[in-house]
C-alpha positions as CSV (number, residue, x, y, z in Angstrom):
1,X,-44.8,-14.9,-27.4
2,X,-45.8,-11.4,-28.5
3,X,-43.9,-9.4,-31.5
4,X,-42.1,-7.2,-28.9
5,X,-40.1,-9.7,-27.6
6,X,-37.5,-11.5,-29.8
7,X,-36.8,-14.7,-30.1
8,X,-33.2,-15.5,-29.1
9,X,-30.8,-17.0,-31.6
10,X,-29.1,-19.8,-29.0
11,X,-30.9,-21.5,-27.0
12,X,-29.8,-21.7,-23.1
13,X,-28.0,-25.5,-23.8
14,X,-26.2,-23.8,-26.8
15,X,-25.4,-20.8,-24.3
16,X,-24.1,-22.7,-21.7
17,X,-21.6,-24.9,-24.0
18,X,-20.2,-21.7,-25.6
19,X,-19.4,-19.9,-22.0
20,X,-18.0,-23.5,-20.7
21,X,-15.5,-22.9,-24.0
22,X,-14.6,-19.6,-23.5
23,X,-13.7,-20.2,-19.9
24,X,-11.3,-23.0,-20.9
25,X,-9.8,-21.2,-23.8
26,X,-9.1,-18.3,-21.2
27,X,-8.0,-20.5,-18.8
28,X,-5.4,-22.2,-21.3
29,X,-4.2,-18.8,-22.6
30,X,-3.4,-17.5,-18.5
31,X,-1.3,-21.2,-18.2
32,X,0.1,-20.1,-21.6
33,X,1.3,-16.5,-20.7
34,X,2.1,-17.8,-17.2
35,X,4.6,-20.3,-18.8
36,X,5.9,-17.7,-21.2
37,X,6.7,-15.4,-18.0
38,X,8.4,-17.8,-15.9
39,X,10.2,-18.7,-19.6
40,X,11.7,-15.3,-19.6
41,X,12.1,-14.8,-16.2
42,X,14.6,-17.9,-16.3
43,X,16.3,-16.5,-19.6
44,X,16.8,-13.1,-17.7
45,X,18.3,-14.5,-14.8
46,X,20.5,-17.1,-16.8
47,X,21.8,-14.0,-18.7
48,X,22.4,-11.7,-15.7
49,X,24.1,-14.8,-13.3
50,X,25.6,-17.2,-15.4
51,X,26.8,-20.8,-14.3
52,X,30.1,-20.7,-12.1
53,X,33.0,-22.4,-12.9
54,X,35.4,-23.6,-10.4
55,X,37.8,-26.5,-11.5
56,X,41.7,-25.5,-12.7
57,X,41.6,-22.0,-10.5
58,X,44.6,-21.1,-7.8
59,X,43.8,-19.5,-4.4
60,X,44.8,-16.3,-5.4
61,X,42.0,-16.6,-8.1
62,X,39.4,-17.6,-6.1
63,X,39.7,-15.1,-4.2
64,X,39.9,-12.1,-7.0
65,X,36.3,-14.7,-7.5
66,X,35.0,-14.0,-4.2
67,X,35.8,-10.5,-4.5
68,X,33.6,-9.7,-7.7
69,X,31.4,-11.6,-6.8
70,X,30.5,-10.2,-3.3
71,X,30.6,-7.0,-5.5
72,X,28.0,-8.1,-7.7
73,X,25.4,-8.9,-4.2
74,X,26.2,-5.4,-3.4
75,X,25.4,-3.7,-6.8
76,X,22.2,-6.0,-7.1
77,X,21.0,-5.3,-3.5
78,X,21.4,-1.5,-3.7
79,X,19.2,-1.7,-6.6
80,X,16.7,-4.0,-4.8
81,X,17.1,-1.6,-2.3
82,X,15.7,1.5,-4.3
83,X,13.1,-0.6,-6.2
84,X,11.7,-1.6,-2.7
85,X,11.5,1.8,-2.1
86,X,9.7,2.8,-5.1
87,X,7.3,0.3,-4.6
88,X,6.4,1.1,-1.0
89,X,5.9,4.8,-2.3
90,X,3.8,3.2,-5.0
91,X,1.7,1.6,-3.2
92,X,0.9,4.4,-0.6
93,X,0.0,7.0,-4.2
94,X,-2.5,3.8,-5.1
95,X,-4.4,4.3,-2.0
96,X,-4.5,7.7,-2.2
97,X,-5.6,7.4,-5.7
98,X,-8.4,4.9,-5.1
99,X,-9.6,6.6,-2.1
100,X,-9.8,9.9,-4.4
101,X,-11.8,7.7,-6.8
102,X,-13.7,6.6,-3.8
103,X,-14.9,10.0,-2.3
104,X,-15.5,11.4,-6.0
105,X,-17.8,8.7,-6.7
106,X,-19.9,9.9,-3.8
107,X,-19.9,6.0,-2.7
108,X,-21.2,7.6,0.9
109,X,-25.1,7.9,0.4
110,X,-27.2,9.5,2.8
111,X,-30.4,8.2,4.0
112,X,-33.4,9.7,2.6
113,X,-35.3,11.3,4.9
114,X,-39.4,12.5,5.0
115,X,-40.3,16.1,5.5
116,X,-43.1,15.7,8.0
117,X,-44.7,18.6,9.1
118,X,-45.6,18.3,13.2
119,X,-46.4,20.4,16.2
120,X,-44.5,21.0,19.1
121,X,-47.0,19.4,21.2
122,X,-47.2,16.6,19.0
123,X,-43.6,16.1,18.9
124,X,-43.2,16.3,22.5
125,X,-45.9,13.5,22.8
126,X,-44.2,11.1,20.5
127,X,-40.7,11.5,22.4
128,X,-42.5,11.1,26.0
129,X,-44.9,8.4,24.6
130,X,-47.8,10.3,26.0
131,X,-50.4,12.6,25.3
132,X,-49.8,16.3,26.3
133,X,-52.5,17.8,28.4
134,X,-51.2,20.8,28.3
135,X,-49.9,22.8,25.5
136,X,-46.2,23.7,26.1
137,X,-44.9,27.6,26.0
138,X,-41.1,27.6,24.8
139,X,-41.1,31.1,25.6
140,X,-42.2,31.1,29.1
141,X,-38.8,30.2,30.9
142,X,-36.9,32.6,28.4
143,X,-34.4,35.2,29.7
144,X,-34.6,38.5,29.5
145,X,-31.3,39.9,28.2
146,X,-30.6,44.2,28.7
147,X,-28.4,45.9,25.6
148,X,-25.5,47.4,26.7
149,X,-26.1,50.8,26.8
150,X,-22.9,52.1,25.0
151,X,-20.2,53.8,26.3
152,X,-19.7,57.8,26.7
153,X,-16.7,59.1,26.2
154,X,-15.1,60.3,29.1
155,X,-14.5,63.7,28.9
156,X,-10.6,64.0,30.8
157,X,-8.1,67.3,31.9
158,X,-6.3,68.3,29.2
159,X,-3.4,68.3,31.7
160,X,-3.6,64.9,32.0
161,X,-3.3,64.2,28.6
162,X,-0.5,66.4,28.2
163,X,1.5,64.6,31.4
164,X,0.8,61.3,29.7
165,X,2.1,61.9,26.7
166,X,5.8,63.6,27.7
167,X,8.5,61.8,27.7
168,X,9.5,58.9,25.8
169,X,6.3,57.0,26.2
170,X,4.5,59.9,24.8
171,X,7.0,60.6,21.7
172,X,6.5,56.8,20.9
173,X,2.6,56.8,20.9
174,X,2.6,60.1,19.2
175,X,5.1,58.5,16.4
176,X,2.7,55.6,16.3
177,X,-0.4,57.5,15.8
178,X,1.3,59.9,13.0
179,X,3.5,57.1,11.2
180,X,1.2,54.2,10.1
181,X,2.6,53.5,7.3
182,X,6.1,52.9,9.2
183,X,4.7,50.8,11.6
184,X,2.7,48.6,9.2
185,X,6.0,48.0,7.1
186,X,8.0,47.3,10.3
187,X,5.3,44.4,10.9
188,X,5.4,43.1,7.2
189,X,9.4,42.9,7.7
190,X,8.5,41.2,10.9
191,X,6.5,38.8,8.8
192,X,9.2,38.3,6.1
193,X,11.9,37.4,8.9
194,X,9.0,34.9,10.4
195,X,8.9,33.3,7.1
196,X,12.5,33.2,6.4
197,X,12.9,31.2,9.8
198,X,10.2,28.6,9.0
199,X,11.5,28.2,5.5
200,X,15.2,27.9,7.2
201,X,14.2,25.3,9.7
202,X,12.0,23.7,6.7
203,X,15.2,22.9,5.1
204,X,17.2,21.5,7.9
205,X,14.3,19.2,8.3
206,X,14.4,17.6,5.1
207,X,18.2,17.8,4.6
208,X,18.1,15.7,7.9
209,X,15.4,13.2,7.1
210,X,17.6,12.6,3.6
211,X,20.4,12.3,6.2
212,X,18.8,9.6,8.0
213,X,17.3,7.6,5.0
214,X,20.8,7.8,3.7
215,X,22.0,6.3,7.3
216,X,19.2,3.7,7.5
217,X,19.9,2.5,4.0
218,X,24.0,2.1,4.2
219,X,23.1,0.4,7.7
220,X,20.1,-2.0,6.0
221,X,23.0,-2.6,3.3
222,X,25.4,-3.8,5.9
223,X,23.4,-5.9,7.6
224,X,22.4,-8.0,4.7
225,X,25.9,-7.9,2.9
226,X,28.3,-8.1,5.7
227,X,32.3,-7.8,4.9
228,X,34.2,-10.5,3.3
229,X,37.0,-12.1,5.1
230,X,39.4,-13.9,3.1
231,X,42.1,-14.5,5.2
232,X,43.6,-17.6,6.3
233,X,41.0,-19.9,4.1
234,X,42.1,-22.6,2.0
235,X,41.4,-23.7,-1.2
236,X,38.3,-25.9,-0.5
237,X,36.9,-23.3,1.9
238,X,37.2,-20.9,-0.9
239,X,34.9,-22.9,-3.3
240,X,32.3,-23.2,-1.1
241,X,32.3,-19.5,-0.1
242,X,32.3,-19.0,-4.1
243,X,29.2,-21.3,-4.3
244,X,27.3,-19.4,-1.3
245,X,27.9,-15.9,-2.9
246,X,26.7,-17.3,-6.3
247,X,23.6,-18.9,-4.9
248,X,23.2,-15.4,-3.1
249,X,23.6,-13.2,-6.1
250,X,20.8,-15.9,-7.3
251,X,18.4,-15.2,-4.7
252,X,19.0,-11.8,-4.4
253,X,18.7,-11.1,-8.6
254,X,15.3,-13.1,-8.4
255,X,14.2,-11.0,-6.0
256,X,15.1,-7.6,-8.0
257,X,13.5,-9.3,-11.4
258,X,10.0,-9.8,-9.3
259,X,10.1,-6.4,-7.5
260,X,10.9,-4.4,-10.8
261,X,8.0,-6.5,-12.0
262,X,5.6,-4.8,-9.7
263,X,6.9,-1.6,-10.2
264,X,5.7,-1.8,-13.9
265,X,2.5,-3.1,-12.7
266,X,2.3,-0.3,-10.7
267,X,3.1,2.1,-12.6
268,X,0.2,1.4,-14.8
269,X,-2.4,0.8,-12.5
270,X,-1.7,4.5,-11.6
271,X,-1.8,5.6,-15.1
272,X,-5.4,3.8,-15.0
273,X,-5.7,5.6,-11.6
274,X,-5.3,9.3,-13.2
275,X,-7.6,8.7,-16.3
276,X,-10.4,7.4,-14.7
277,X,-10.0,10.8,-12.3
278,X,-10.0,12.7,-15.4
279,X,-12.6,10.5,-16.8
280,X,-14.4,11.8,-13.3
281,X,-14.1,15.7,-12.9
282,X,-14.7,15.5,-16.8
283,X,-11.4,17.6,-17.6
284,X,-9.0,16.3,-20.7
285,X,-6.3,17.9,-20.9
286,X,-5.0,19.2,-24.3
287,X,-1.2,18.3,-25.1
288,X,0.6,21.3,-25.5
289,X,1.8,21.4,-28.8
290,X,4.2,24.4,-30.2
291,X,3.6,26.3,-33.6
292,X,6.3,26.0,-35.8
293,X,7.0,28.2,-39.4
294,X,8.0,25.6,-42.0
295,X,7.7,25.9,-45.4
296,X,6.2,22.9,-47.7
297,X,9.5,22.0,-49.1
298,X,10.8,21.5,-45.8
299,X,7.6,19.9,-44.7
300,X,8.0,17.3,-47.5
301,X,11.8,17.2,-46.6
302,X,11.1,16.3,-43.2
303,X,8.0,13.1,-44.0
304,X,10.3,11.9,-46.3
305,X,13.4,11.4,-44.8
306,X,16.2,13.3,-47.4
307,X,16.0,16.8,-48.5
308,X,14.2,17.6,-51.8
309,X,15.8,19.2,-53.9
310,X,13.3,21.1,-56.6
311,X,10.4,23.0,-55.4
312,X,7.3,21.8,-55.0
313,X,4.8,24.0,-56.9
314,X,1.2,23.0,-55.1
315,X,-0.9,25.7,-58.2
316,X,1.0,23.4,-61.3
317,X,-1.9,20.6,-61.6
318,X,-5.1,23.3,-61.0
319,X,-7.2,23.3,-63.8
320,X,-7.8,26.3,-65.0
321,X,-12.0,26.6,-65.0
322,X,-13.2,29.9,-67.4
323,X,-15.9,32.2,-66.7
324,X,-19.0,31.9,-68.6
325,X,-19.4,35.0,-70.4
326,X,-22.8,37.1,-69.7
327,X,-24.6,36.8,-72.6
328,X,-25.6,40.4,-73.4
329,X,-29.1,41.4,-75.1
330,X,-28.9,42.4,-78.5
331,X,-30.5,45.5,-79.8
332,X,-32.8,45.8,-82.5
333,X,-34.2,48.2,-84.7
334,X,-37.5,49.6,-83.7
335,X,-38.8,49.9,-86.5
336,X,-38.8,46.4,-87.4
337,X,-40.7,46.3,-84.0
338,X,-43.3,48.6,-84.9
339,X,-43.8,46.9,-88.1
340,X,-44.1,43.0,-86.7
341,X,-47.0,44.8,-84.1
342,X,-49.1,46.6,-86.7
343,X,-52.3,44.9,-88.1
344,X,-54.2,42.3,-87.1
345,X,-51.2,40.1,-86.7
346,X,-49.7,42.7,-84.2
347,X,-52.8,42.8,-82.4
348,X,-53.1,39.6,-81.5
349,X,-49.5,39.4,-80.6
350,X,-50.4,42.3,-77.7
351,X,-53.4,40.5,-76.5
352,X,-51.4,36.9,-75.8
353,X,-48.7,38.8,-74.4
354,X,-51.0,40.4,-72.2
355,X,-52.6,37.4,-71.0
């Protein structure tokens, strides 16, 4: 083995065992959390639908029963109802989303092609799989095109012109040719009423496309919670049509707990969805944030929860740091000077300042 390479701490036995025990404490902590789900999803719906209780009640109060609770299937289903919704229009933003992520990525290669430099002749060869005798003239069966000579203007009787433009024909074109400006703000108001129509018959559209959502949903509503009829039933017969609309409001509550449940889900895989587009065009957006004035006793007032009540002086605990004076060169008498640098003494002074 040669220094470059390192020698691995586990060997493949050792690496094997401690894969074969992550994979089974994974798989014990998925039972673990699936058991905690359906744990709380049977507390949730306990809570929402308790159990019913039927023994000591009169016909009249069986029926108030029946009543509240066929009121309570058509709550909970025009909730499912919306969710449903939600999650269909979920769903159709997810694909959109990953096929964004899809065509950003550039997942679509080409195929890498040669630049090969070839003759005509050559290449007319290879696509007829034989050899031209003949060399070929692209220019020979070429046809030979004339320019338009351009057109003179025709020089016409004045009384022509004059005939052509009396009248009101002429007046118009003559107010056409001299007013421009009129004419091109007649268009734009032209325009403006165009747009005011489409924008018009925009509206209508949507208000009836919510019209017929709002008709389709009363009518899916009716189908799956059809009137109650509590007439002429007796007491038995109103039991049992308790215990069917309990069991319903049981089925149809389950289904609202796992539908809301994928709405979460889905919520955050589009979340996931917009980052990793940002993450992509390599654009983070900056939260807006506001500047605000606020003074530091406020400041203090505020992160601690109660107002203060003295003022906080921030320059009270500085320490004070002093100036080092200059130290300033004192003057002497030059006579002294003069004195120290006379004889020999002085001389050799000057000569080992010199050197």
């Amino acid at each position: 083995m040669s220094e470059g390479q390192k020698k691995s701490k586990y060997t493949a036995t050792r690496r094997l065992q401690l894969k074969s025990k992550l994979l089974k404490k994974a798989t014990s902590m998925l039972a673990a959390e699936r058991d905690q789900n359906k744990r709380d999803r049977d507390d949730a719906l306990n809570e929402r639908v308790p159990p019913l209780k039927l023994s000591g009640l009169s016909a009249q109060e069986l029926q108030e029963l029946c009543k509240e609770l066929h009121r309570k299937i058509d709550v909970v289903d025009d909730a499912r109802y919306d969710i449903e919704v939600k999650v269909a229009k979920n769903d159709k933003e997810i694909q959109s989303l990953t096929q964004k992520i899809w065509e950003m990525k550039g997942s679509k290669q080409r195929t890498k092609l040669k630049r090969v430099k070839k003759s005509h002749d050559a290449m007319l060869g290879a696509l007829t799989e034989s050899k031209m005798t003949s060399k070929a003239d692209f220019k020979a069966n070429l046809k030979t095109v004339k320019k338009e000579e351009e057109k003179k203007e025709e020089v016409t009787d004045w009384r022509k012109n004059v005939e052509a433009m009396s009248g009101m024909e002429g007046r118009k074109k003559l107010f056409d040719a001299g007013h421009s400006d009129i004419v091109a703000l007649y268009r734009c108001s032209l325009a403006a009423e165009k747009q005011t129509k489409l924008l018009k018959k925009a509206t209508s559209m949507l208000v009836s496309e919510k019209e017929d959502k709002q008709r389709e949903r009363e009518s899916t509503l009716l189908e799956r919670v059809p009137p109650l009829k509590l007439s002429g039933l007796s007491v038995q017969e109103l039991q049992a049509l308790c215990k069917d609309l309990h069991q319903k409001i049981d089925v149809v509550d389950e289904e609202r707990y796992d539908v809301s449940l994928k709405v979460a889900k889905n919520d955050k895989e589009i979340i996931d969805l917009n980052i990793k587009i940002n993450e992509l065009r390599g654009k983070m957006k900056r939260p807006a944030l506001k500047r605000v004035k606020i003074s530091a006793d406020a400041m203090l007032g505020a992160l601690l929860g109660s107002k203060v009540k003295e003022s906080v002086d921030f320059k009270a605990n500085l320490k004070t740091v002093k100036k080092e004076e200059e130290k300033k060169e004192e003057v002497t008498d030059w006579r002294k000077n003069v004195e120290a640098m006379s004889g020999m003494e002085g001389r050799k002074k000057l000569f080992d300042a010199g050197q």
